[in-house]
Structures are given as C-alpha cells and as structure tokens.
N, C-alpha and C positions, 0 to 999 in steps of 0.2 A: 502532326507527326506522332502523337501519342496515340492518335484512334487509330495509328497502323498495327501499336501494342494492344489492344483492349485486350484481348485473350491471356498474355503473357502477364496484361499488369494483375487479370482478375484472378489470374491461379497463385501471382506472388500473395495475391490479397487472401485465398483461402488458404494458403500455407499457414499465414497471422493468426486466423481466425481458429483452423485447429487448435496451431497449439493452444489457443486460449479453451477449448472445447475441451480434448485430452484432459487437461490439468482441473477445469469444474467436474466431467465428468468422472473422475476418479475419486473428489471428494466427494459427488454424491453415490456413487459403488457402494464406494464404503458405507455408505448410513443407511443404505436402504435396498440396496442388492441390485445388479445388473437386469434383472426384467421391469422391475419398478420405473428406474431408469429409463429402460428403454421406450415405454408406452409412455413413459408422462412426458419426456422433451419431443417427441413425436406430435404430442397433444399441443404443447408449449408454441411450438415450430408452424404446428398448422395456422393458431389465432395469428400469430405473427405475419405470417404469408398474407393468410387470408386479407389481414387487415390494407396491406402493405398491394396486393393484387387488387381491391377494392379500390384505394385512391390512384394506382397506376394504371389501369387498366378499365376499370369501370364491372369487374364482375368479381365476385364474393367466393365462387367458386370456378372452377378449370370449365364450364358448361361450351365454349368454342371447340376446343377439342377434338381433333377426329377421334375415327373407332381405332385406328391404326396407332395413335399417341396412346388413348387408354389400355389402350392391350400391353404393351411393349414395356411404358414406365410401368403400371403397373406390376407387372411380371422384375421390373428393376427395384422397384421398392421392396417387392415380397424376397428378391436375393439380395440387394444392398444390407436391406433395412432389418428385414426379420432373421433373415441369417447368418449375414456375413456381422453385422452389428453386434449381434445379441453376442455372439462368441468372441469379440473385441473388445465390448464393453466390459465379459466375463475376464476379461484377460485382466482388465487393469487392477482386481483387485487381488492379484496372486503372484505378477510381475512387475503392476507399476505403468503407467501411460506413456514413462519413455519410453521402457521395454518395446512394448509395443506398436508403439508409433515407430521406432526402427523396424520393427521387423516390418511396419506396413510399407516400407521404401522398397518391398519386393512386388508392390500392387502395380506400378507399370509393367515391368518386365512379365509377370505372368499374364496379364490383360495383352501384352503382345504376341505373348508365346499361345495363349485362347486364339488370337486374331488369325496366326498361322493354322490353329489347329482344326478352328470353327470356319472359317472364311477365308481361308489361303490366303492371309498377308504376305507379306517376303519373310523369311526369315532365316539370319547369315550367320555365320560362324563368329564375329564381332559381339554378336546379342548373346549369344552361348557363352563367350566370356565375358561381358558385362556383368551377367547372370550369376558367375562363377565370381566376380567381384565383390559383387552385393553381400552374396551368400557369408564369404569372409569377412567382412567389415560386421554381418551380425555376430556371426561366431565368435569373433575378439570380444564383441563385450558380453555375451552369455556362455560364454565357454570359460572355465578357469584351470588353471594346473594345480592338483593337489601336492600335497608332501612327498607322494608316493610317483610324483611324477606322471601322472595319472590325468586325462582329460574329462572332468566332470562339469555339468550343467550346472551354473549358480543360480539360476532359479526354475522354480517348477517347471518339471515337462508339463503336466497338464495346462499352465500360463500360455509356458512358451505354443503349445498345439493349440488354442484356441487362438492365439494372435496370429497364427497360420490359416485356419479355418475362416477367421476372418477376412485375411488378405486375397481368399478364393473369391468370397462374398462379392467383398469391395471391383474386385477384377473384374467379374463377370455381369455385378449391375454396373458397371460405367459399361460395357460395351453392348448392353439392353438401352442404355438412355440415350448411348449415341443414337441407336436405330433408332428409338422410338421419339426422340425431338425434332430432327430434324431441326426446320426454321422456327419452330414454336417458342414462347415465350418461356426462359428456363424458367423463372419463377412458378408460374403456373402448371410447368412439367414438376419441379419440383414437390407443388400442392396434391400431383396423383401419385406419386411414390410414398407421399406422406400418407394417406389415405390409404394405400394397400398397405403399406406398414401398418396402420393402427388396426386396420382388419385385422391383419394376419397375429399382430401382438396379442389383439382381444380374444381370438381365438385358444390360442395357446395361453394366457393363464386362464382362462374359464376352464380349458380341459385339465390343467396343474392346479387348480386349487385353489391360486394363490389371489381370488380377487381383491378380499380382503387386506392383504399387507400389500396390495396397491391402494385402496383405500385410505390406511393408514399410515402412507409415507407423505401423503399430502399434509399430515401432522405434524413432520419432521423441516423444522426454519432452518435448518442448516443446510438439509438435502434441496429443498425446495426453492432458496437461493444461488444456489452451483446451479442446477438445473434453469432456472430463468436463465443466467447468465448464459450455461452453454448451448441450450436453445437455442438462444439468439444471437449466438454466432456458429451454431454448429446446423442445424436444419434449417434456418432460416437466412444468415449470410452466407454460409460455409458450402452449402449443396447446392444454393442457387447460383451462385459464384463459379462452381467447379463445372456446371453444364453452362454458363457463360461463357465460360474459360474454352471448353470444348467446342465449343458452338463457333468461338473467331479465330481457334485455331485449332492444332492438329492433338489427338490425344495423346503423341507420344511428347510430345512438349509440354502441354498442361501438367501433365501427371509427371513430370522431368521437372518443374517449378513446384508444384505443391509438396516433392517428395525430399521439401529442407526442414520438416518437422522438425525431424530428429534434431538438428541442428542448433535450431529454436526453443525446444523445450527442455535445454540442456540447463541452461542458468535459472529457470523460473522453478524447475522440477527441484531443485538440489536447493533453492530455498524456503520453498514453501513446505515440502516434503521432506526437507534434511536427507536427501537420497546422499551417499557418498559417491562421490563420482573420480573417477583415476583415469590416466593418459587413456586409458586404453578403451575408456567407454569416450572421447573426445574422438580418437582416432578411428574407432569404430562406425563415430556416424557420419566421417568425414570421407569413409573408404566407400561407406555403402552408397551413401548422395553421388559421389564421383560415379560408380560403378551405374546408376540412375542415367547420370547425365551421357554417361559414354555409350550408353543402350540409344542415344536419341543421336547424336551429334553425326 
C-alpha cells in the first residue's frame, strides 16, 4: 500500500529536510556570505552522493548517463543551483529563511504557469486564483500598516526580490530535471546538477575575486558545522528526494507536498533565531500552502 505513495511520502520527506537546510543555511550566511555557502555545500553534497551512489549503485560518478541526461540536468544545476540558489541563499541573510521559504511556496505555481508558457500545459482560471491566493498569504506577513495607515514592506525589498529571483531559479530547474531524468537514477541525476553547479560557482568567484574568503571560511567551526549539516540534508537528501518525488509522481503534487516549509519552520525559526512571530505571520503561511494546494487539487 505505501509503494503506491513513494513519490508523495518522498516530497513530505524533502519538505522535513528543508526546513532543516533553510535554518543551517542561514546560520552559515551569516558567517561566511551566501557565495561561500553556496560552492562549499555543493562540494559537501557531491562527497555525500558520490559516496552513497558508490555502495548503491556501484559507480563513483554519473558515467551511465546518456548525452540527453547530461545536457538537460546540467543546464538544471546551472539555473537551480548557480542562479536561482545563490539569490535565495542571498536572501536569508536580509529577510530571514522563513521569509523566504514563504515566498518560495510560489515555486509550484510559477513552474506551472512556465509549463503553460514553455510547453502548453492546461492552464485555467482556478490556477489564476490559486496564484492570487498565494500572493496574499505572502503579503499579510511582509506587508505591514504604518501609523500613517500607510502600506509598507517590513523587510527589505532587495531580501524580498532575491527570494523572488530565486523562485524563478528553483521553477525553471525542476522543469529542466523533469526533461532531463526521465527514468534515471535521481541520485545520480542529482550528482550532474551538482557538478554544473560547482562549475559554474568556480567560475564566478574566480571572475569576483573572491577565492580567497572561500578559502578561508573553511576556517570558520561554526559555518562549516551548519554547512555539513545542511549538505546533508539539503543536496544530498533534500534534491535527490524531490527528483524521486517527481519521478513517482506528478510535479504538480510533489511541489503541493514540499511547499509546508513555511509551515514547518515556523516554530524552529522563532526559537533558535528569536524571530518574533504574530497571527499574522501563522495565517500567512497557512493561506499561501492552502493557495499551493488549491493550484493542484
């Protein structure tokens, strides 16, 4: 009865795992900067795979692989990983990883409204306001009423637009991984995303400068602890998981399960970060999730 679920139990499973990802990678943000970050648990995530596709599988690297899988994920790694990431991870340390992980509850609905745009999905006037629900449920908790009665943003535009930027990101590589896995092994899909990710990271801070204070965050026990931890539940349970998820079931469902972050990193965020949290950040990610789940049902 349960291997009818595989797909639905693997996306509740990466929902778990984010939040635990969100909340380490926010404390290494903080210590060490969002490019640091991103290439080192990229590095973290491959040993892990690697390791882990070695005793399952019998190869050390992805070498089975058609040319059709490497083109596809990679092209998903270089938009997942080096774009949509780097401006998500930039985001957590200007909004906060719940912030963010709410707004990323917009990454189904846009990867559907792609599917309509890219490859003529269906898409009805119910998705339109799904869409229009979501939107609200973020609004309520990044929008505030001043004195002056007045509707301003409580935290940064520049946060909130890169947790946007990101959601493009994240949209667009899950619908490169659908193409490019097919029946293949998500793990080992997951091993060529990783792999055009740390290209395309290496590239870009060799052209910024910055090899050095990558060098040197591998100095930093506190960054370097978060980072193990969300490694290994974030590119290595968390990614391989979500193209599992995809792989037994439908993406508009997977991404309808994974998208109770918000949900989930309500109580861990506000204790371990003393975030204050009010009805209205509760109701906010109770509107957006519902608004999620009414895009799929």
């Amino acid at each position: 009865m349960i291997s009818a679920y595989y797909g639905e139990l693997a996306a509740l499973l990466v929902a778990v795992f984010w939040t635990v990802t969100a909340l380490a990678f926010e404390v290494a943000t903080r210590q060490i900067g969002s490019m640091s970050v991103n290439i080192i648990r990229l590095l973290f995530g491959f040993v892990f795979l690697s390791v882990f596709t070695y005793i399952s599988r019998g190869h050390f690297l992805p070498v089975d692989a058609s040319g059709h899988a490497w083109l596809w994920l990679s092209l998903s790694g270089l938009v997942g990983f080096v774009f949509g990431d780097y401006f998500l991870f930039a985001s957590y340390s200007l909004v906060s990883s719940r912030i963010s992980m709410l707004i990323m509850t917009f990454v189904p609905p846009v990867t559907a409204l792609l599917g309509w745009i890219i490859i003529g999905e269906r898409m009805i006037l119910k998705h339109v306001f799904a869409m229009t629900i979501i939107l609200v449920g973020i609004g309520l908790t990044i929008f505030s009423r001043t004195d002056e009665n007045k509707i301003k943003l409580k935290y940064p535009f520049k946060g909130i637009l890169f947790a946007f930027i990101g959601v493009l990101g994240q949209a667009v590589g899950l619908i490169l991984s659908k193409v490019g896995m097919g029946d293949y092994s998500p793990f080992a899909s997951t091993q060529i995303r990783i792999i055009a990710g740390i290209m395309g990271f290496g590239v870009l801070i060799i052209l910024s400068g910055r090899t050095m204070s990558v060098i040197n965050a591998f100095r930093n026990p506190v960054a370097l602890k978060a980072l193990g931890i969300g490694s290994f539940f974030g590119p290595f349970l968390g990614v391989s998981f979500s193209l599992l998820a995809i792989q037994y079931t439908t993406t508009g469902i997977a991404s309808t399960l994974m998208s109770i972050v918000p949900i989930l990193i309500l109580a861990p965020a506000a204790f371990l970060f003393k975030h204050k949290l009010g009805w209205y950040d509760f109701v906010g990610a109770l509107i957006s999730v519902a608004g999620v789940v009414m895009f799929f049902v």
